[in-house]
Every structure is written in structure tokens, then in C-alpha cells.
TORZAKE-158226 format. One record per atom (N, C-alpha, C): atom name; residue number from 1; residue in one letter; z, y, x. Coordinates in steps of 0.05 Angstrom, whole numbers. Each point is the difference from the previous one (the first is absolute). Layout:
N
REC atomo num residuo     c3     c2     c1
REC    CA NUM       A      Z      Y      X
...
This chain:
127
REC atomo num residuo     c3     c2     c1
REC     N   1       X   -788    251   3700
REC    CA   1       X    -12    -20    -18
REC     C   1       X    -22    -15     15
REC     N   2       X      4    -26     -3
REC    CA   2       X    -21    -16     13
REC     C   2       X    -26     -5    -22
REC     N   3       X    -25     11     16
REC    CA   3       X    -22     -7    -20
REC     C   3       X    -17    -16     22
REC     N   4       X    -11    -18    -16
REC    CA   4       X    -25    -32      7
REC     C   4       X    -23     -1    -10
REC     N   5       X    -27     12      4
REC    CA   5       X    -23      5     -8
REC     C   5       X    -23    -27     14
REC     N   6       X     -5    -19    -18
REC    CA   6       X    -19    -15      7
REC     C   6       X    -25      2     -6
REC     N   7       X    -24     -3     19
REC    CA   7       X    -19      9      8
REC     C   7       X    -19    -23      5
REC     N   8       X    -25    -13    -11
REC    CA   8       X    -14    -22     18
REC     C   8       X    -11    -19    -13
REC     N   9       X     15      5    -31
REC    CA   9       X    -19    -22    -17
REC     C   9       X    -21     -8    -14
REC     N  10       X    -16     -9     -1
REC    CA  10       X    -30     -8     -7
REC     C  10       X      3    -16     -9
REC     N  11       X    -18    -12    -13
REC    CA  11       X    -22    -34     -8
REC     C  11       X    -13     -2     26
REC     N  12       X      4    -22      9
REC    CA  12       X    -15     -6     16
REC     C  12       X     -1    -40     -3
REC     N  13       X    -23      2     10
REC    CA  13       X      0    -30    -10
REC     C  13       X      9    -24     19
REC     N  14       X      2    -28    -15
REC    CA  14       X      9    -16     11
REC     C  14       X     -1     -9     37
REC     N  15       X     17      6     14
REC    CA  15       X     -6    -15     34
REC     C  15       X     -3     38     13
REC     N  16       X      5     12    -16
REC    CA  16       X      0     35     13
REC     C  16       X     24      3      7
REC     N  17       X      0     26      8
REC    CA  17       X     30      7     12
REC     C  17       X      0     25     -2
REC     N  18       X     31     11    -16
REC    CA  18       X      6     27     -4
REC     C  18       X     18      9     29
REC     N  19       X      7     26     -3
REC    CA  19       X     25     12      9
REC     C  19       X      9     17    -11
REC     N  20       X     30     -4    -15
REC    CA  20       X     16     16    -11
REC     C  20       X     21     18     12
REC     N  21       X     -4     20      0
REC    CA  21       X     20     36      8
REC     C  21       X     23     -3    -22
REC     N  22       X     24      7     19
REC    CA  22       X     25      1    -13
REC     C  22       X      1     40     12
REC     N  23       X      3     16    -15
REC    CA  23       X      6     36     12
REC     C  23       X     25    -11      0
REC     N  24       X     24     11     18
REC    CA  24       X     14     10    -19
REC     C  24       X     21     30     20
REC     N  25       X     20      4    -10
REC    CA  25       X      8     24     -5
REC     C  25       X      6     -2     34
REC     N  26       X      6     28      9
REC    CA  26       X     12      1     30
REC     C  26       X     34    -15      3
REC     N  27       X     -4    -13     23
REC    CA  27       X     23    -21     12
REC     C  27       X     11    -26    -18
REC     N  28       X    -29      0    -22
REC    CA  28       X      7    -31    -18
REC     C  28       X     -1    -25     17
REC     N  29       X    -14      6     27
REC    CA  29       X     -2    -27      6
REC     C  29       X     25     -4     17
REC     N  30       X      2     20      8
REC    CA  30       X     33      0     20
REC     C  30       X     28     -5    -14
REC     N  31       X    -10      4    -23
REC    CA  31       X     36     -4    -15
REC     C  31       X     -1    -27    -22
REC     N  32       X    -33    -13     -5
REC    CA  32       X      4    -27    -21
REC     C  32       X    -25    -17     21
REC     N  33       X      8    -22    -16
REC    CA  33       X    -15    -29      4
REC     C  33       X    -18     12    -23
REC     N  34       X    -30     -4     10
REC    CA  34       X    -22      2    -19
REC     C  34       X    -11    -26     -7
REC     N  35       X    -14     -1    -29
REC    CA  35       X     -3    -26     -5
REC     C  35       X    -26     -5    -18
REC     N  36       X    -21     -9     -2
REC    CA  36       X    -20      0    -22
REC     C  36       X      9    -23    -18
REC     N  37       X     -4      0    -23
REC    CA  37       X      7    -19    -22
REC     C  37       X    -33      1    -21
REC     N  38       X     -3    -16    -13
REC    CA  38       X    -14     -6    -26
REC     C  38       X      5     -8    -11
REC     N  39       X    -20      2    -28
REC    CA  39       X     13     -9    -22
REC     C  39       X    -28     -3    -13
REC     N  40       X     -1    -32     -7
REC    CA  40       X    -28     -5    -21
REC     C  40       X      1     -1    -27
REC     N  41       X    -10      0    -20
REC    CA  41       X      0     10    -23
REC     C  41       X     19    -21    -12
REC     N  42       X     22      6    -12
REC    CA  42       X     11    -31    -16
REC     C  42       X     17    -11     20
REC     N  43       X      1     20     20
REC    CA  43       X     18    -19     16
REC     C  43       X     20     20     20
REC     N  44       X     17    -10     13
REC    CA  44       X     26     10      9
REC     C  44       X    -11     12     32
REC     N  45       X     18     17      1
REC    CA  45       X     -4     24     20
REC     C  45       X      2    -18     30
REC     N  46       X    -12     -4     27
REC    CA  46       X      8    -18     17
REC     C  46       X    -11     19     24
REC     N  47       X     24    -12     15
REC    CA  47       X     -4     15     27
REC     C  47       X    -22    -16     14
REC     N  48       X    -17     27     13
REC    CA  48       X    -14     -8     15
REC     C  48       X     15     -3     38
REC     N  49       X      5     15      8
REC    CA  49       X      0     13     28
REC     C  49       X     18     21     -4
REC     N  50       X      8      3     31
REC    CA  50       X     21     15      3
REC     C  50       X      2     16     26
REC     N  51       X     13     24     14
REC    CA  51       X     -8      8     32
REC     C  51       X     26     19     -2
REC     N  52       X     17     -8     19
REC    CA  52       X     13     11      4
REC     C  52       X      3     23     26
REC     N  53       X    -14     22     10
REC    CA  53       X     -7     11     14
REC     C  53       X     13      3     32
REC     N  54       X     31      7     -7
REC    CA  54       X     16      6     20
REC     C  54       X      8    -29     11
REC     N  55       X    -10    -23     -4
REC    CA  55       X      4    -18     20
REC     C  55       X    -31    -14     -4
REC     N  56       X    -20     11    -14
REC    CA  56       X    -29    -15      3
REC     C  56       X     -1    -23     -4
REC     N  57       X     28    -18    -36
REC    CA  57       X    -15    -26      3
REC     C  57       X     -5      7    -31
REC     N  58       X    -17    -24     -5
REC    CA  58       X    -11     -4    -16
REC     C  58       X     -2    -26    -16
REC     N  59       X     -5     -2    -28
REC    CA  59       X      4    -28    -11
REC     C  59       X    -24     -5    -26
REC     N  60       X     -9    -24    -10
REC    CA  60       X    -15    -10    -12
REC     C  60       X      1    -11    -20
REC     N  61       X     -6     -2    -22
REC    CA  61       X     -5    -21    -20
REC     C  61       X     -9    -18     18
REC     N  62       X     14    -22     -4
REC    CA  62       X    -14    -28     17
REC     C  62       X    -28      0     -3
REC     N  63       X     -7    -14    -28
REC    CA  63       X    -32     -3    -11
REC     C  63       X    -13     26     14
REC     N  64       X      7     20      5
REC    CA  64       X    -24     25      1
REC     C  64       X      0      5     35
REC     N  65       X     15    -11     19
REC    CA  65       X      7     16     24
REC     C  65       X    -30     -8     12
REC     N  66       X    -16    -22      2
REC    CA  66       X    -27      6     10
REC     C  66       X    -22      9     -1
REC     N  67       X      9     15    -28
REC    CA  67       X    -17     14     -4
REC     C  67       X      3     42     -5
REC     N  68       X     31     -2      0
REC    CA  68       X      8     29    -10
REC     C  68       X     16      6     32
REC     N  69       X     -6     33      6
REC    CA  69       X     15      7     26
REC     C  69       X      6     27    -14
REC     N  70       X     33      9     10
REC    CA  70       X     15     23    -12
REC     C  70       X      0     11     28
REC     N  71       X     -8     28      7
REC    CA  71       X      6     17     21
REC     C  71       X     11     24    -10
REC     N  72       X      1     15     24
REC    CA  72       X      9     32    -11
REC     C  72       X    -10     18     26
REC     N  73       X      1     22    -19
REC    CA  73       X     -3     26     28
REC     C  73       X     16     16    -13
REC     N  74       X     15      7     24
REC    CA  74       X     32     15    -18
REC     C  74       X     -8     24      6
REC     N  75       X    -13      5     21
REC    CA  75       X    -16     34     -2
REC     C  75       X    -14     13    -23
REC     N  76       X    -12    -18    -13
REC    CA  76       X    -11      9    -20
REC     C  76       X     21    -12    -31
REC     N  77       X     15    -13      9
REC    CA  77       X     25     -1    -28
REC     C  77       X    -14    -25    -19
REC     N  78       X    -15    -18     10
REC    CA  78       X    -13    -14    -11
REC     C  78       X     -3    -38      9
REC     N  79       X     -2    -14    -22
REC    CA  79       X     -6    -26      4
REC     C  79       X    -17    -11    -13
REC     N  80       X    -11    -17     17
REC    CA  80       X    -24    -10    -15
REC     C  80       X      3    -34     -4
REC     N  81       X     -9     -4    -19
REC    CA  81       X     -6    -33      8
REC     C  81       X    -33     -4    -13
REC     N  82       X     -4    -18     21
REC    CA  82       X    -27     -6      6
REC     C  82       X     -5    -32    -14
REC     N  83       X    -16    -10    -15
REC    CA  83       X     -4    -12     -9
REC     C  83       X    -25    -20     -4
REC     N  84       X     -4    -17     11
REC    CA  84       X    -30    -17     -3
REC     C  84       X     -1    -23     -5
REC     N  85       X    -21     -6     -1
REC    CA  85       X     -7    -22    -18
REC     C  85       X      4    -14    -25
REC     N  86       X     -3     25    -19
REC    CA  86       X     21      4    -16
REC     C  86       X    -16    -13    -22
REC     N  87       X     17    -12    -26
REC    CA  87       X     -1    -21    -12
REC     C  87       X     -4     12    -32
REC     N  88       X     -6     -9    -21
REC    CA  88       X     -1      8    -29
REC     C  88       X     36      3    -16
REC     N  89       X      7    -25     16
REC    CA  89       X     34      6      1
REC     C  89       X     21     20     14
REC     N  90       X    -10     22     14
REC    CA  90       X      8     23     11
REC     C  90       X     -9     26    -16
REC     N  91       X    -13     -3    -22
REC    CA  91       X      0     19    -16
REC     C  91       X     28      2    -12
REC     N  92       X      4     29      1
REC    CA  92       X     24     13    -12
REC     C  92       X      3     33      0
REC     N  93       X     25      4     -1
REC    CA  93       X      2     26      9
REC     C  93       X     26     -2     19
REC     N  94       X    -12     12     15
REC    CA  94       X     19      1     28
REC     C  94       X     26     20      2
REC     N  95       X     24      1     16
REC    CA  95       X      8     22     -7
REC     C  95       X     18      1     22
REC     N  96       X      1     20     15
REC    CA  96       X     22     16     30
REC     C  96       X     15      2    -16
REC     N  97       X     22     -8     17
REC    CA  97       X     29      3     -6
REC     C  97       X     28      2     25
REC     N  98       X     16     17     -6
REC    CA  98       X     20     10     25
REC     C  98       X     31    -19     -9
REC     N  99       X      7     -4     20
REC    CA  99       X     25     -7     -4
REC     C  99       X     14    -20     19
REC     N 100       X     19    -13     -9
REC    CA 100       X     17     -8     31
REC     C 100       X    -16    -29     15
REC     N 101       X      3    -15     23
REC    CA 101       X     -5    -15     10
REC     C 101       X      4    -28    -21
REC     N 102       X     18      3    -18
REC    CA 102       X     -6    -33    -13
REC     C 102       X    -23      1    -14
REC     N 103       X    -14     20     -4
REC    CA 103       X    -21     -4    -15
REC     C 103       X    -23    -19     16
REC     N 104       X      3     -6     24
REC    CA 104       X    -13    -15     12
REC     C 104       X     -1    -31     -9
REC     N 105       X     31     -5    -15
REC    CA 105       X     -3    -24      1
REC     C 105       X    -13    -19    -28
REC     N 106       X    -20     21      2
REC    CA 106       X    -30     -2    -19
REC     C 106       X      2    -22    -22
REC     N 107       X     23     -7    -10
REC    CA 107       X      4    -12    -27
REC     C 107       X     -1     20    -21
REC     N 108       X      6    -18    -16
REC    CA 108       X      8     12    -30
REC     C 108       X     25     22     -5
REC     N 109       X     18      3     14
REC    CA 109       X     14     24     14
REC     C 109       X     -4      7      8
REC     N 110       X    -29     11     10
REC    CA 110       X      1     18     31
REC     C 110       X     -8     31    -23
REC     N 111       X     -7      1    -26
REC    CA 111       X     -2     25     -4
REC     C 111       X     25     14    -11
REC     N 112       X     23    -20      4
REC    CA 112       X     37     11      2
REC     C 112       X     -9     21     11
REC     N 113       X     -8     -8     28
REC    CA 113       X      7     25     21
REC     C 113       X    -20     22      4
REC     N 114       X    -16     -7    -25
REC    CA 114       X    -11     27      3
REC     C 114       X      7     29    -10
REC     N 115       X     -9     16     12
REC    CA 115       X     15     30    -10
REC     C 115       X    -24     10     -7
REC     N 116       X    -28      9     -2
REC    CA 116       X     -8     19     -3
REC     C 116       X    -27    -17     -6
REC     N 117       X    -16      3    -12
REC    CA 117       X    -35     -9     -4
REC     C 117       X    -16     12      7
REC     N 118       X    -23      1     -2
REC    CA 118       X    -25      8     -7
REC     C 118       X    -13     -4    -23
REC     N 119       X    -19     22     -8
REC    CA 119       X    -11    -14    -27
REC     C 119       X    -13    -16     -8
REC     N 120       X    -18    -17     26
REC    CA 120       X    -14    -22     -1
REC     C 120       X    -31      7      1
REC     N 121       X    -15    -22     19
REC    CA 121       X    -27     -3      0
REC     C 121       X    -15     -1    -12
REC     N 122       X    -13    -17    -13
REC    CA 122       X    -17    -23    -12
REC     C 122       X    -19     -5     26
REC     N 123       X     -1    -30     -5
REC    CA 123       X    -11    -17     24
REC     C 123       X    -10    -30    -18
REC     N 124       X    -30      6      3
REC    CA 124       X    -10    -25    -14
REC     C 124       X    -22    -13     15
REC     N 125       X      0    -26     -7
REC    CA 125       X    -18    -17     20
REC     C 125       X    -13    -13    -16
REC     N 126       X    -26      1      1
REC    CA 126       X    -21    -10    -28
REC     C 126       X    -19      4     15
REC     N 127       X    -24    -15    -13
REC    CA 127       X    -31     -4     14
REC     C 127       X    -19      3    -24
């Protein structure tokens, strides 16, 4: 059973920068494409980022890629995405998620391909 424990969210205010922990279970990163998604109140679930480990690429919400970076350390079974300069419109709740490589293709289908969640952050940006 694959489990996804997210880790990292605060208030923090406008032009700050978080970093969010994805746990997850032993050899999750070796067998799915990991992916962070949010979801703001009233509104529809959207991929953020994506890392596919065993070939090290990675992909973006257009709008967010200069400001959001997705890494991993597969030793420790974990991904993070790092986040700055972060806006009043990036409040949400965030959420790790496992599943196959189309989930990269960070549309409105990409949570088809998800298989497994997390229970979600909270991540708010307020001053």
C-alpha cells in the first residue's frame, strides 16, 4: 500500500517562501511519477508539478515554473517542492500524489492518472 504524508505548511506572508515534504512509503518513488497538485477553495483540483525519478525529468505549471522547483531524495523516499515568492493566489491545500507519467501533462486530466493521494497541506499566503 502506497502511503503520501505531506509535511511544510504554514501562513506565511506575501513575497515568502515555503517548502513542502511529500513522505512516502518505501520504493514509491521508483515505481510512480510523483506529483503536487492544489486546490483553492471553490475551485478545481490543478496540477502543480511533477518528477519523475528514474529518468530525473521534471515538469511545470507554466504560470508557476519561476517560481516553484520539484526535487527528490529517493534515499530518504521523499519529494519536495520548494516554493517562493509566493503570492495571496497560491493559498490552498496542496496535495502529493502517485501515479503514472501522464500525470505530467498537468492539465485538467492529469489527476486521471493519479493512483494514490495524500491528505493535503494547508498553505496560505496572507500579510
Amino acid at each position: 500500500q502506497v502511503q503520501l504524508v505531506e509535511s511544510g505548511g504554514d501562513l506565511v506572508q506575501p513575497g515568502g517562501s515555503l517548502r513542502l515534504s511529500c513522505a512516502a512509503s518505501a520504493g514509491t518513488l521508483d515505481r510512480f511519477t510523483i506529483g503536487w497538485f492544489r486546490q483553492a477553495p471553490l475551485k478545481e483540483r490543478e496540477a502543480v508539478s511533477c518528477i519523475t525519478t528514474s529518468d530525473g525529468s521534471t515538469d511545470y505549471q507554466e504560470a508557476l515554473k519561476d517560481r516553484f522547483t520539484i526535487s527528490s531524495d529517493n534515499a530518504k523516499n521523499t519529494v519536495y517542492l520548494q516554493m517562493r515568492n509566493l503570492k495571496p493566489e497560491d493559498t490552498a491545500v496542496y496535495y502529493c500524489a502517485a501515479g503514472t507519467p501522464e500525470m505530467c501533462v498537468l492539465d485538467v486530466e492529469a489527476k486521471m492518472a493519479v493512483d494514490y493521494w495524500g491528505q493535503g497541506i494547508q498553505v496560505t499566503v496572507s500579510s
